[in-house]
KOLGU-4560 file (N, C-alpha, C; in nm, 3 decimals, padded with zeros to 5 digits):
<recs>
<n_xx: 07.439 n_yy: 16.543 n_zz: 30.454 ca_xx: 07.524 ca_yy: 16.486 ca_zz: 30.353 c_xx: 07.474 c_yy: 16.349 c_zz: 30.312 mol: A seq: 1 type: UNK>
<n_xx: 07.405 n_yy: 16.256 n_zz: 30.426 ca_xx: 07.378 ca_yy: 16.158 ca_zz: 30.343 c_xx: 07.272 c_yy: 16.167 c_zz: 30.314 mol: A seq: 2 type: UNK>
<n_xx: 07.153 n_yy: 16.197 n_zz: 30.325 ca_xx: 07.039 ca_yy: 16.297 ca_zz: 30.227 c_xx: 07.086 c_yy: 16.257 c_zz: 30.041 mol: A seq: 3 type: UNK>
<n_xx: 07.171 n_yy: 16.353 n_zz: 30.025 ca_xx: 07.259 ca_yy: 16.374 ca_zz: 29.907 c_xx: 07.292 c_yy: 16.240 c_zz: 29.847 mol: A seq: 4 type: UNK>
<n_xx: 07.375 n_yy: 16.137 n_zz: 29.924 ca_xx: 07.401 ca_yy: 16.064 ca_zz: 29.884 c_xx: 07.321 c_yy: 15.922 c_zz: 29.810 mol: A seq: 5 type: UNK>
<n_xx: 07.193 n_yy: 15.942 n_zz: 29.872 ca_xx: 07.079 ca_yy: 15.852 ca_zz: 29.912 c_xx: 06.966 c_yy: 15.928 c_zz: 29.756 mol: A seq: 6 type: UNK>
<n_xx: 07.020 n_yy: 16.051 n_zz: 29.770 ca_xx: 06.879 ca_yy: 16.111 ca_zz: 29.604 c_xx: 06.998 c_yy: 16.053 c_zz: 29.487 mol: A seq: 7 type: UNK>
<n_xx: 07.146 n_yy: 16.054 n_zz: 29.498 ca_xx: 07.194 ca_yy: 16.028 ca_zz: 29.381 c_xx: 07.255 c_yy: 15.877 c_zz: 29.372 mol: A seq: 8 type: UNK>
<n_xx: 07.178 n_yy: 15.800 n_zz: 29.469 ca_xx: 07.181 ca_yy: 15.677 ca_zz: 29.470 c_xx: 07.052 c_yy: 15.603 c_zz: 29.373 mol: A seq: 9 type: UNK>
<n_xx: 06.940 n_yy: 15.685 n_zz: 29.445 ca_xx: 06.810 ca_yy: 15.645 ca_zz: 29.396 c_xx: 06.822 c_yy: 15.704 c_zz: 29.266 mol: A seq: 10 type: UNK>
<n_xx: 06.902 n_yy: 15.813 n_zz: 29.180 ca_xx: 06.866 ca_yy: 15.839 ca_zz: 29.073 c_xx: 06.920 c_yy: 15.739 c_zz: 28.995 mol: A seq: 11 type: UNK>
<n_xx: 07.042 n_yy: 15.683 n_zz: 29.081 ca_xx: 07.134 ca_yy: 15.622 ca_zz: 28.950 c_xx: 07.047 c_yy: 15.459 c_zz: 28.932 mol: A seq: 12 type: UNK>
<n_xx: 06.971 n_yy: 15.438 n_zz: 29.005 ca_xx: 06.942 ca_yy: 15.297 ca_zz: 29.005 c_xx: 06.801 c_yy: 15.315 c_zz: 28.919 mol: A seq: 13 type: UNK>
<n_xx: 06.741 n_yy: 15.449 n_zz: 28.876 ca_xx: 06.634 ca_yy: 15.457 ca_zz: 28.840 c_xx: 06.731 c_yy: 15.456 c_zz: 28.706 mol: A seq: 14 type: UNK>
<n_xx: 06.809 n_yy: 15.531 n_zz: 28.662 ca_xx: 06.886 ca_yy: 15.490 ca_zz: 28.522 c_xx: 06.888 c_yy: 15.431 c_zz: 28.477 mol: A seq: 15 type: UNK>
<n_xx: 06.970 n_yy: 15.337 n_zz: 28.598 ca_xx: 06.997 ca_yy: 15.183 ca_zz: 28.531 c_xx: 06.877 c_yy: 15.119 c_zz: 28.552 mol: A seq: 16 type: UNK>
<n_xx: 06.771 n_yy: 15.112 n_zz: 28.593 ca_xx: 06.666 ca_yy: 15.040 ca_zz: 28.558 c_xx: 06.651 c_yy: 15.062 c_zz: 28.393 mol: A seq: 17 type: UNK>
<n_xx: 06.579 n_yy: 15.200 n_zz: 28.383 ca_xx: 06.577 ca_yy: 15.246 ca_zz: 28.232 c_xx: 06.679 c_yy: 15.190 c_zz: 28.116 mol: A seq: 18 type: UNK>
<n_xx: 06.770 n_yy: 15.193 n_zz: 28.175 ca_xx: 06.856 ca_yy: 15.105 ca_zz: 28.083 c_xx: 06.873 c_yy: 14.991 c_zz: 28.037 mol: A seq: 19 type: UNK>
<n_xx: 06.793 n_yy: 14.877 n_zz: 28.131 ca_xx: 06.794 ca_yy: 14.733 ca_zz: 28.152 c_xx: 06.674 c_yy: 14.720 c_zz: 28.065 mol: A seq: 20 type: UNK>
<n_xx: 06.572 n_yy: 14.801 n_zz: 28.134 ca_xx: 06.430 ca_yy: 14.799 ca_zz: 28.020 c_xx: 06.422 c_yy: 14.836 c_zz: 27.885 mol: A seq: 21 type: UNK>
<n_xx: 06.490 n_yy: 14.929 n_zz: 27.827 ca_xx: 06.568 ca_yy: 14.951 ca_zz: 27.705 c_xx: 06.609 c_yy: 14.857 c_zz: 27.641 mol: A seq: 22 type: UNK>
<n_xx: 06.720 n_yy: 14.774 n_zz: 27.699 ca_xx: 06.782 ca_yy: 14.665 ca_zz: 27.624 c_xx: 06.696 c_yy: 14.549 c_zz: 27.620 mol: A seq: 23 type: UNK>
<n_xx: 06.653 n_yy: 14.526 n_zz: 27.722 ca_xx: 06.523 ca_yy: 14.441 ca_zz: 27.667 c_xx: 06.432 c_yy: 14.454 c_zz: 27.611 mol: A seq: 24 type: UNK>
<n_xx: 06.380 n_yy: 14.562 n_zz: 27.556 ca_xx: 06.307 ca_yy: 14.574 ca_zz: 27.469 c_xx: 06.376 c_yy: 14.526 c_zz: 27.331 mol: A seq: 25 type: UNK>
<n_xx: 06.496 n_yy: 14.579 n_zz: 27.323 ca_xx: 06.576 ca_yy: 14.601 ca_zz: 27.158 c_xx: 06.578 c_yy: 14.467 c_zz: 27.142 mol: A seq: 26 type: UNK>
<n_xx: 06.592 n_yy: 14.363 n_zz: 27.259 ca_xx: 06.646 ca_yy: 14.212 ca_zz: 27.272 c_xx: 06.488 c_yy: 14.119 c_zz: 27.215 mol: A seq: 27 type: UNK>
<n_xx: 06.397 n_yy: 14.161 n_zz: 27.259 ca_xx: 06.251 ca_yy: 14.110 ca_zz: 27.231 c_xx: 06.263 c_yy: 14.134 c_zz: 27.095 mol: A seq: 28 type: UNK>
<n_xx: 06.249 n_yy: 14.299 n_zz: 27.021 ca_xx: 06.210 ca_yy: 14.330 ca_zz: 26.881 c_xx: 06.332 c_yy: 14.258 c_zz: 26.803 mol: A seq: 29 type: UNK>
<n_xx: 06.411 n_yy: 14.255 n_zz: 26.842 ca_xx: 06.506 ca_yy: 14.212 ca_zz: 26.809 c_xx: 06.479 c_yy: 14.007 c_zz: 26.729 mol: A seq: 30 type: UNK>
<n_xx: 06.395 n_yy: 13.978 n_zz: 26.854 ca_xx: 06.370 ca_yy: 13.839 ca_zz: 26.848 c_xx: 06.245 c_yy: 13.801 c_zz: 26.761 mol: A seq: 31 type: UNK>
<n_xx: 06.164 n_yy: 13.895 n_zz: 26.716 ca_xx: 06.016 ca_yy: 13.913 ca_zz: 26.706 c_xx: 06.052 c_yy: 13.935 c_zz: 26.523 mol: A seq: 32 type: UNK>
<n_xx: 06.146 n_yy: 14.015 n_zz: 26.477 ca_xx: 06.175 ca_yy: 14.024 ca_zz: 26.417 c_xx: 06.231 c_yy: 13.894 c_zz: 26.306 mol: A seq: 33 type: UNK>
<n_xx: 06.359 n_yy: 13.829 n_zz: 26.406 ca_xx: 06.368 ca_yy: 13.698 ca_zz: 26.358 c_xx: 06.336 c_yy: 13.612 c_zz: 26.313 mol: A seq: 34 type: UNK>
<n_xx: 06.200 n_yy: 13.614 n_zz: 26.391 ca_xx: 06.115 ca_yy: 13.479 ca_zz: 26.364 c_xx: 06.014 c_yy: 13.562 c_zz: 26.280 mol: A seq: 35 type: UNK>
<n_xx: 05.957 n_yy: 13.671 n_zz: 26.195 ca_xx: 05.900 ca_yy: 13.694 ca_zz: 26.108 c_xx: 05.983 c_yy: 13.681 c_zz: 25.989 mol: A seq: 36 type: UNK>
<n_xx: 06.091 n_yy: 13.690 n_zz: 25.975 ca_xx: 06.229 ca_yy: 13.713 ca_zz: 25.876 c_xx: 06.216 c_yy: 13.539 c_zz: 25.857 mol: A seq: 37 type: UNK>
<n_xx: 06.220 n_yy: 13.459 n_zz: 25.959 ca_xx: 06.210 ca_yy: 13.322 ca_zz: 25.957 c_xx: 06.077 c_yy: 13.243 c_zz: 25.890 mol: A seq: 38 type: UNK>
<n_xx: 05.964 n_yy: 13.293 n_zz: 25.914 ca_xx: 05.838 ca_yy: 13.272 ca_zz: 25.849 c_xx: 05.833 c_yy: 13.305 c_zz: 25.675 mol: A seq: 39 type: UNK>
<n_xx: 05.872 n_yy: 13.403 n_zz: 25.676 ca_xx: 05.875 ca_yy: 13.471 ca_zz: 25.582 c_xx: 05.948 c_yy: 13.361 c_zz: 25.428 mol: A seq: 40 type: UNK>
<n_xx: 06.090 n_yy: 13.341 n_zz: 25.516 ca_xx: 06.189 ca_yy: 13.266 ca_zz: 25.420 c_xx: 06.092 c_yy: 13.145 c_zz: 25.409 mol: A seq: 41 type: UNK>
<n_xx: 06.021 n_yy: 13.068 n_zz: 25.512 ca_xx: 05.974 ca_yy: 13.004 ca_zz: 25.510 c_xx: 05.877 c_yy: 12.934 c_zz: 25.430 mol: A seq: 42 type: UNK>
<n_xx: 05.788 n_yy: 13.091 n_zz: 25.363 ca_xx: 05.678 ca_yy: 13.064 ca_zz: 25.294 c_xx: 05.763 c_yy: 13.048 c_zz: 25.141 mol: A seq: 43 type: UNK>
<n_xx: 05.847 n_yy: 13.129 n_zz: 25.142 ca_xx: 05.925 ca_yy: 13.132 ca_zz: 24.991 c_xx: 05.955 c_yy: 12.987 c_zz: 24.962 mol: A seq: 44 type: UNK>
<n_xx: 05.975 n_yy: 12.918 n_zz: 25.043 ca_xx: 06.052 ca_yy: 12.773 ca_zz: 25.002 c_xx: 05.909 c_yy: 12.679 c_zz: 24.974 mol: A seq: 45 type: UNK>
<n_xx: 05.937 n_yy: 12.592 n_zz: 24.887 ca_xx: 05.864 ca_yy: 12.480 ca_zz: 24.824 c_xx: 05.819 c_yy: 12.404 c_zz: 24.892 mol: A seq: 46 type: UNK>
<n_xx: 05.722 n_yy: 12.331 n_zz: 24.904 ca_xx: 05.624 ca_yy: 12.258 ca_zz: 25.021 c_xx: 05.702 c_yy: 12.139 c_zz: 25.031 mol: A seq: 47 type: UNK>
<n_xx: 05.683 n_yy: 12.058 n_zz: 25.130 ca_xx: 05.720 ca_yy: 11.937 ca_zz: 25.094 c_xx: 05.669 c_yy: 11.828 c_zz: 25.046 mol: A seq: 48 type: UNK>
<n_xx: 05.702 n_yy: 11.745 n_zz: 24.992 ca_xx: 05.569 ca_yy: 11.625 ca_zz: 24.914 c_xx: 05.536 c_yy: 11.607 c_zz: 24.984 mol: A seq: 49 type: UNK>
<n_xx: 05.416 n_yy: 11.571 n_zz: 24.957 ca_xx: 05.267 ca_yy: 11.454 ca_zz: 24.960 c_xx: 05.311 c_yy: 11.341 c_zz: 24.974 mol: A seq: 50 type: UNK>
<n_xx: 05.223 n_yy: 11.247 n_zz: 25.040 ca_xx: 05.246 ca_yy: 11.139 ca_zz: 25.020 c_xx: 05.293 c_yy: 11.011 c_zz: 24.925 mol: A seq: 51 type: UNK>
<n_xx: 05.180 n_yy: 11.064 n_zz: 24.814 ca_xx: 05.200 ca_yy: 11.008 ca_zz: 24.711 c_xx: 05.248 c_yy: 11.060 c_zz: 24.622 mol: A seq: 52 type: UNK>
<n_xx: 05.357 n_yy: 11.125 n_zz: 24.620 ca_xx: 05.417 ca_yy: 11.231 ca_zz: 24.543 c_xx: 05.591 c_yy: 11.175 c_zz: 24.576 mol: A seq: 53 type: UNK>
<n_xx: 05.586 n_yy: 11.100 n_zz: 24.701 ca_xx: 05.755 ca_yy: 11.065 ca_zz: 24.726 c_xx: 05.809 c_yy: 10.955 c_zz: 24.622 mol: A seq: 54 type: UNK>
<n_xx: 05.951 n_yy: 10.936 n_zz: 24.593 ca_xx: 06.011 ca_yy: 10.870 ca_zz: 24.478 c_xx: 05.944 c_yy: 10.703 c_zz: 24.543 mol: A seq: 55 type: UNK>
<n_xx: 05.940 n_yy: 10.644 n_zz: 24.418 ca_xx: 05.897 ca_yy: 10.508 ca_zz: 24.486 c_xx: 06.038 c_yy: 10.395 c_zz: 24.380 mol: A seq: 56 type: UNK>
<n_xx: 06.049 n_yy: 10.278 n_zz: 24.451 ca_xx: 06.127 ca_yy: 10.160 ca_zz: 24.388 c_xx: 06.095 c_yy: 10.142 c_zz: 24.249 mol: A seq: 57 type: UNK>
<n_xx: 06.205 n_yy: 10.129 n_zz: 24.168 ca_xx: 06.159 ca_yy: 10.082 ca_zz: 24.046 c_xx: 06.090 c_yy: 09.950 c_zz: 24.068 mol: A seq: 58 type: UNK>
<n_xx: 06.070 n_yy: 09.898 n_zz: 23.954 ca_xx: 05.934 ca_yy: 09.793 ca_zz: 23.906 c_xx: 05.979 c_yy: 09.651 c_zz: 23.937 mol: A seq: 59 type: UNK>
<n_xx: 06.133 n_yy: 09.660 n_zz: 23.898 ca_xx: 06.190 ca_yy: 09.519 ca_zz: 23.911 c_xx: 06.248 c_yy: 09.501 c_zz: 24.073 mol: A seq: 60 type: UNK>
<n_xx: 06.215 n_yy: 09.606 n_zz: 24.146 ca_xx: 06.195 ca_yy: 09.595 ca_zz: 24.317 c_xx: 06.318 c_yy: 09.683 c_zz: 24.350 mol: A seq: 61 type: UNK>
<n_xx: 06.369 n_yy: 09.682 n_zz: 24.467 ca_xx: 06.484 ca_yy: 09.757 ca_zz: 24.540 c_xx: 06.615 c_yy: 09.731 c_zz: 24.504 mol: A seq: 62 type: UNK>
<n_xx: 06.681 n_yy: 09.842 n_zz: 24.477 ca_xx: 06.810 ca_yy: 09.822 ca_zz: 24.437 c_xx: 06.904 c_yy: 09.793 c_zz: 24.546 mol: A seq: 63 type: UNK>
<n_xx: 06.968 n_yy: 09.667 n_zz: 24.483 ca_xx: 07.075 ca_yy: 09.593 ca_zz: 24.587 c_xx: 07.200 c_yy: 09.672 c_zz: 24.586 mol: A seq: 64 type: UNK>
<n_xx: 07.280 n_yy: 09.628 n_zz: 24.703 ca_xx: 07.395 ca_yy: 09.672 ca_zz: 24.720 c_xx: 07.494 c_yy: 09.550 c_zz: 24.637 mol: A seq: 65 type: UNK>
<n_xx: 07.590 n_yy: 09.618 n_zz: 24.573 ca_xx: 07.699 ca_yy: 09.537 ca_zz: 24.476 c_xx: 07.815 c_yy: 09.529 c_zz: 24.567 mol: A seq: 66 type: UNK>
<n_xx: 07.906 n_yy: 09.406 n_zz: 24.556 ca_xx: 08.070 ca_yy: 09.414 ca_zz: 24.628 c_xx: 08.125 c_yy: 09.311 c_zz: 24.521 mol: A seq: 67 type: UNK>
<n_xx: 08.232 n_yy: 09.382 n_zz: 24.544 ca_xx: 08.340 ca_yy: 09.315 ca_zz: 24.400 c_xx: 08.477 c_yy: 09.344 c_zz: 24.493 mol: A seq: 68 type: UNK>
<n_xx: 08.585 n_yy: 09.247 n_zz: 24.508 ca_xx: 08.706 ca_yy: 09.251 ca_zz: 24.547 c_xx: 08.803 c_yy: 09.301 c_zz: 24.480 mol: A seq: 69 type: UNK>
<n_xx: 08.850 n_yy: 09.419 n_zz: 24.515 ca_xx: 08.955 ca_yy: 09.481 ca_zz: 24.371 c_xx: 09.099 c_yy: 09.466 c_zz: 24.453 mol: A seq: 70 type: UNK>
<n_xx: 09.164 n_yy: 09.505 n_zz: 24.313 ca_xx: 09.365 ca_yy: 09.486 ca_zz: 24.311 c_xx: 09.370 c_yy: 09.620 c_zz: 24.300 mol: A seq: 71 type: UNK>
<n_xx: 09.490 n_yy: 09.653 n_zz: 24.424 ca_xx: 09.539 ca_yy: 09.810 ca_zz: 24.366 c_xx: 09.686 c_yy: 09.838 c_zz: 24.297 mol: A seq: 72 type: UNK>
<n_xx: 09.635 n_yy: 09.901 n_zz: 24.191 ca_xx: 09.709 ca_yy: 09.918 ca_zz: 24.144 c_xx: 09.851 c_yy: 09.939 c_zz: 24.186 mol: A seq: 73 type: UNK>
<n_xx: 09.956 n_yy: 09.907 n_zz: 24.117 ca_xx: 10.138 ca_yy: 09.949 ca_zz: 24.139 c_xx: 10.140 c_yy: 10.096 c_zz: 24.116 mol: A seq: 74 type: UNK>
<n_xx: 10.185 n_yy: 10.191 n_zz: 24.255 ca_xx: 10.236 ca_yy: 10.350 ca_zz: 24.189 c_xx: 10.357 c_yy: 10.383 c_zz: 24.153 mol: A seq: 75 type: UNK>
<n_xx: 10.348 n_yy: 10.413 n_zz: 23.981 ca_xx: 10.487 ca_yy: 10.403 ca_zz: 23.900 c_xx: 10.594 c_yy: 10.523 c_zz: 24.020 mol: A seq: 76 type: UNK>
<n_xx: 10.713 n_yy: 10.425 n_zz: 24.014 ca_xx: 10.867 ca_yy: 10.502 ca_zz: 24.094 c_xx: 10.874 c_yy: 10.624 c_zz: 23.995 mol: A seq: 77 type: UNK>
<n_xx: 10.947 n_yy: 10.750 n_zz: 24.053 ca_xx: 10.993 ca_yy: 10.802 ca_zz: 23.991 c_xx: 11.097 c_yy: 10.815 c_zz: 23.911 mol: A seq: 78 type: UNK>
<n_xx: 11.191 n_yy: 10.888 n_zz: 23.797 ca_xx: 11.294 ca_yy: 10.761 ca_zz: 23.715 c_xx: 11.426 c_yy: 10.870 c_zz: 23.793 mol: A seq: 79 type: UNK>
<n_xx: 11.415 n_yy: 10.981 n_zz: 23.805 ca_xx: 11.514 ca_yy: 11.007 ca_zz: 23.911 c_xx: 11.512 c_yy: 11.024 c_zz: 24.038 mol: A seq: 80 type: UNK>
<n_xx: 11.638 n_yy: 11.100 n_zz: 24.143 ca_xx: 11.612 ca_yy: 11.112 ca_zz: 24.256 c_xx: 11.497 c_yy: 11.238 c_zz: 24.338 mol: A seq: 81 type: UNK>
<n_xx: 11.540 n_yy: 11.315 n_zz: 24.236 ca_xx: 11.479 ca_yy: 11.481 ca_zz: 24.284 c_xx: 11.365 c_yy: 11.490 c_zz: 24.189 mol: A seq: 82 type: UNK>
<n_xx: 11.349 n_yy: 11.353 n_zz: 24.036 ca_xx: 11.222 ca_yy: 11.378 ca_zz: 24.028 c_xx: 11.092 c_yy: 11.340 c_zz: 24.162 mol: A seq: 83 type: UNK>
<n_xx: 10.970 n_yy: 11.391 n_zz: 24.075 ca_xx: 10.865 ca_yy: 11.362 ca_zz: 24.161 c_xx: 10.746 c_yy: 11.341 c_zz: 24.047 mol: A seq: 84 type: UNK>
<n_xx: 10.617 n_yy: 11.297 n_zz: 24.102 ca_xx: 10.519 ca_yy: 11.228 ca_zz: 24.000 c_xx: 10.422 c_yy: 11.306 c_zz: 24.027 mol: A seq: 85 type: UNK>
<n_xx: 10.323 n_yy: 11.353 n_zz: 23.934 ca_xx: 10.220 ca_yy: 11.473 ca_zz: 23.910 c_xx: 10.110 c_yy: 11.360 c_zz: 23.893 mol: A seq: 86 type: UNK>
<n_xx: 09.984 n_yy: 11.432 n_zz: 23.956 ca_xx: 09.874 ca_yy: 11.363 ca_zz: 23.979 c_xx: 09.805 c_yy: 11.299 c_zz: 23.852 mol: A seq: 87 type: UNK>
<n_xx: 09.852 n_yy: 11.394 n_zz: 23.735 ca_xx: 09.808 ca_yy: 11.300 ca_zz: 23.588 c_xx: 09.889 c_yy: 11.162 c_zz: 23.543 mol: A seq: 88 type: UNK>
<n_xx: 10.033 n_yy: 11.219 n_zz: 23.615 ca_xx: 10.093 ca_yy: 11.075 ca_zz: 23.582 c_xx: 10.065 c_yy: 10.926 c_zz: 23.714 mol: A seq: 89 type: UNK>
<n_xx: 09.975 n_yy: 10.964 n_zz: 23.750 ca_xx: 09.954 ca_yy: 10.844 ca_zz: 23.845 c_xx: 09.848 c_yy: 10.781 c_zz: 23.766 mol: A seq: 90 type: UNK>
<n_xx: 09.765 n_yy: 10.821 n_zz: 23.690 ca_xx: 09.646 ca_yy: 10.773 ca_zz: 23.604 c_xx: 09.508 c_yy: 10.777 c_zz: 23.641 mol: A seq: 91 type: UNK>
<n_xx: 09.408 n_yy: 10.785 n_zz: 23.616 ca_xx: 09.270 ca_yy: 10.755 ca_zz: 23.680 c_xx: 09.240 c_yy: 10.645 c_zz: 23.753 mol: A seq: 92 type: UNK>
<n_xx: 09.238 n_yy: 10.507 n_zz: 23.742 ca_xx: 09.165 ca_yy: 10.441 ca_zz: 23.779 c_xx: 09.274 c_yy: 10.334 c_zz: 23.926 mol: A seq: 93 type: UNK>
<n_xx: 09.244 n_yy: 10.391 n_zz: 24.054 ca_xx: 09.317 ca_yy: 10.327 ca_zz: 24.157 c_xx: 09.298 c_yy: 10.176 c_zz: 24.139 mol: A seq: 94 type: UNK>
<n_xx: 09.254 n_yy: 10.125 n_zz: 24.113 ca_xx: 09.185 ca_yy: 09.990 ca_zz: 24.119 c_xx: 09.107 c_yy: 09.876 c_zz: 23.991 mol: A seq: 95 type: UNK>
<n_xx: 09.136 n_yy: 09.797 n_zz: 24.027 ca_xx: 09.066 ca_yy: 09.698 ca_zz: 23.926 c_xx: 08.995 c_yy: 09.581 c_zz: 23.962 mol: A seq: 96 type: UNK>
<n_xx: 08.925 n_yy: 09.531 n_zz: 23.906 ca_xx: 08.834 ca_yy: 09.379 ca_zz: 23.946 c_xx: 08.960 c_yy: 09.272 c_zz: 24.004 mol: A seq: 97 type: UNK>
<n_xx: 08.980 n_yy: 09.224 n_zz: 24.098 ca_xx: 09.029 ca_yy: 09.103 ca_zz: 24.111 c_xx: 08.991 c_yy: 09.008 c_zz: 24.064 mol: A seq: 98 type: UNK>
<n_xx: 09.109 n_yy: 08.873 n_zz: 24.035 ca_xx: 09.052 ca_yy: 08.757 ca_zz: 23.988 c_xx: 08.980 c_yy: 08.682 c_zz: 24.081 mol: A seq: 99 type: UNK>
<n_xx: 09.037 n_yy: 08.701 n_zz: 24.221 ca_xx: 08.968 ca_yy: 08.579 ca_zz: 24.300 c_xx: 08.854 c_yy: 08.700 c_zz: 24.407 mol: A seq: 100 type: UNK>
<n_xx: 08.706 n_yy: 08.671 n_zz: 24.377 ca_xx: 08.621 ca_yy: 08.740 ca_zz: 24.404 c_xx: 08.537 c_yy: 08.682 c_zz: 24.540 mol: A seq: 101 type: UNK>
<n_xx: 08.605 n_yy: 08.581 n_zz: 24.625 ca_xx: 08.571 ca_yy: 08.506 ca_zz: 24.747 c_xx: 08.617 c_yy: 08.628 c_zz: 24.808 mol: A seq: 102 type: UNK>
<n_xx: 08.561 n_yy: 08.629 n_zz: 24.911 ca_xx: 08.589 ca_yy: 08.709 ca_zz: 25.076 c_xx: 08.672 c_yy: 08.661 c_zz: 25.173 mol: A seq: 103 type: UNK>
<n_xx: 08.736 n_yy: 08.740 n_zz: 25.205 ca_xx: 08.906 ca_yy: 08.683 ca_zz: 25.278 c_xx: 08.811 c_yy: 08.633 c_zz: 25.417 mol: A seq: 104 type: UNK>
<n_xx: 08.818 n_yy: 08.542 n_zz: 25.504 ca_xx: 08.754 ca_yy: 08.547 ca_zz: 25.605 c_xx: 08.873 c_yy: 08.537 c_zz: 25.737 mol: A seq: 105 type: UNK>
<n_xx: 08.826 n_yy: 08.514 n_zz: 25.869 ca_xx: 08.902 ca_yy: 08.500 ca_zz: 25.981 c_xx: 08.996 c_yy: 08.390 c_zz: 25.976 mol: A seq: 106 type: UNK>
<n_xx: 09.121 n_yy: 08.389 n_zz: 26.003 ca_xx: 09.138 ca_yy: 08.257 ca_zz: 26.029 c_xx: 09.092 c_yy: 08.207 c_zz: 26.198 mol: A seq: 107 type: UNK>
<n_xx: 09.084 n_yy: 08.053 n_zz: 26.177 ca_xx: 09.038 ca_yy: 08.037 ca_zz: 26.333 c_xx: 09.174 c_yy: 08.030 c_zz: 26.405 mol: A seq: 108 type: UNK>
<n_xx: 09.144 n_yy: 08.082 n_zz: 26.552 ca_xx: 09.250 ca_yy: 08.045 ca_zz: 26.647 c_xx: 09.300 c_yy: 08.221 c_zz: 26.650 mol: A seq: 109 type: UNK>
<n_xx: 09.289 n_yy: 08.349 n_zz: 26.584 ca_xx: 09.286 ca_yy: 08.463 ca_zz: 26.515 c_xx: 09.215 c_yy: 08.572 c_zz: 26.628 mol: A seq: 110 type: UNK>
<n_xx: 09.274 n_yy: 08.694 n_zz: 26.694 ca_xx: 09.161 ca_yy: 08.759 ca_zz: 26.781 c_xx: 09.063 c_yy: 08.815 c_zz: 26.673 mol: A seq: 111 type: UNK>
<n_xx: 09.075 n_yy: 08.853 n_zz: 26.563 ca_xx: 09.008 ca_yy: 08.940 ca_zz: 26.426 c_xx: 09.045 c_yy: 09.068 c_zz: 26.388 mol: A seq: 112 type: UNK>
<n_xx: 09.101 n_yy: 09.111 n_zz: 26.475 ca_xx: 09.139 ca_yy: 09.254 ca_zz: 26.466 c_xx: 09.290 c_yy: 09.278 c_zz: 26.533 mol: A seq: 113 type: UNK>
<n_xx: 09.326 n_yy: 09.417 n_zz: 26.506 ca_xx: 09.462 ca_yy: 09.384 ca_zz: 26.571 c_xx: 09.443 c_yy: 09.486 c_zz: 26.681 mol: A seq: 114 type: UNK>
<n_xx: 09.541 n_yy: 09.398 n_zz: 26.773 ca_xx: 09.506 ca_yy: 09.418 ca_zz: 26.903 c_xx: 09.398 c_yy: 09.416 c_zz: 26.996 mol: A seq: 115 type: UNK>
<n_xx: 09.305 n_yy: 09.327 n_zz: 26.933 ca_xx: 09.207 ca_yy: 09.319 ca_zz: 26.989 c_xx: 09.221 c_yy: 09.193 c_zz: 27.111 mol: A seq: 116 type: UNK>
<n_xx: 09.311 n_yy: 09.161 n_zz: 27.101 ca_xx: 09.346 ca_yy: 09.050 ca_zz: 27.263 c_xx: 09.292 c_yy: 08.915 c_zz: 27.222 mol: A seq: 117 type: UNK>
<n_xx: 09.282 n_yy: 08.816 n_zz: 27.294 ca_xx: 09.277 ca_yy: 08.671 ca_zz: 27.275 c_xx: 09.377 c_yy: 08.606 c_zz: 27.271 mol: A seq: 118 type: UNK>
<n_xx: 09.339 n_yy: 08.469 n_zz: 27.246 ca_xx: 09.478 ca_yy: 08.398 ca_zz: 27.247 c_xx: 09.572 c_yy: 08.408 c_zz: 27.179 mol: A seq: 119 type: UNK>
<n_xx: 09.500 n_yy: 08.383 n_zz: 27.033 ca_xx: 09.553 ca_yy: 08.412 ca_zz: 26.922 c_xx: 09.613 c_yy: 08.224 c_zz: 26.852 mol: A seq: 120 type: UNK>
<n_xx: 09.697 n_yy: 08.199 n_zz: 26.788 ca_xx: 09.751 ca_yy: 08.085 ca_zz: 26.750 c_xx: 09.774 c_yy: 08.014 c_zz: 26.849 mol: A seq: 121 type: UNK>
<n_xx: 09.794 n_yy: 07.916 n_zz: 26.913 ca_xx: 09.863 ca_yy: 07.866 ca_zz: 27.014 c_xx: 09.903 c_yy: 07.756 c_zz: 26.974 mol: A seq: 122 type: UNK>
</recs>
């Protein structure tokens, strides 16, 4: 009896070998595949520039960064209770040039941030 048990032991492990080798195969072509599908897309797409082919600075040199201090606008109340205000009636433009175009700075004695700890005024 264990004879028996021992041939349909060894068959089943010869199966499942076959089976493991199977799926790894499908798992390889599988992968081999990919990366030709990947090459492929690859060649379709446009080279990348040259050296001397990349955008260069205009003439009058590098473009600066701009800062301007703006006012925001008042958002008109609604004129009843259960009205409400639709995104056209708020208007386009959130913002406008301020008059005073200085930079707010720290005051001293100030941690700079809030909650950022320090003394603060004393």
């Amino acid at each position: 009896m264990h004879s028996t048990h021992e041939q349909l032991a060894a068959a089943g492990s010869a199966a499942g070998m076959v089976v493991i080798v199977v799926c790894g195969l499908l798992v390889t072509a599988a992968l081999v595949g990919a990366v030709r599908l990947g090459i492929g897309v690859r060649r379709k797409e446009s080279r990348p520039p040259r050296r001397g082919e990349h955008p260069t600075p205009p003439p009058s040199g590098p473009v600066r960064e701009e800062q301007s201090m703006r006012e925001p606008n008042e958002v008109p109340r609604a004129t009843g209770d259960n009205d409400r205000l639709t995104p056209h009636q708020l208007g386009n433009d959130p913002s406008r040039p301020g008059e005073n175009q200085t930079r707010p700075r720290w005051q001293s004695g100030s941690s700079g941030t809030f909650g950022g700890g320090g003394g603060g005024a004393t």
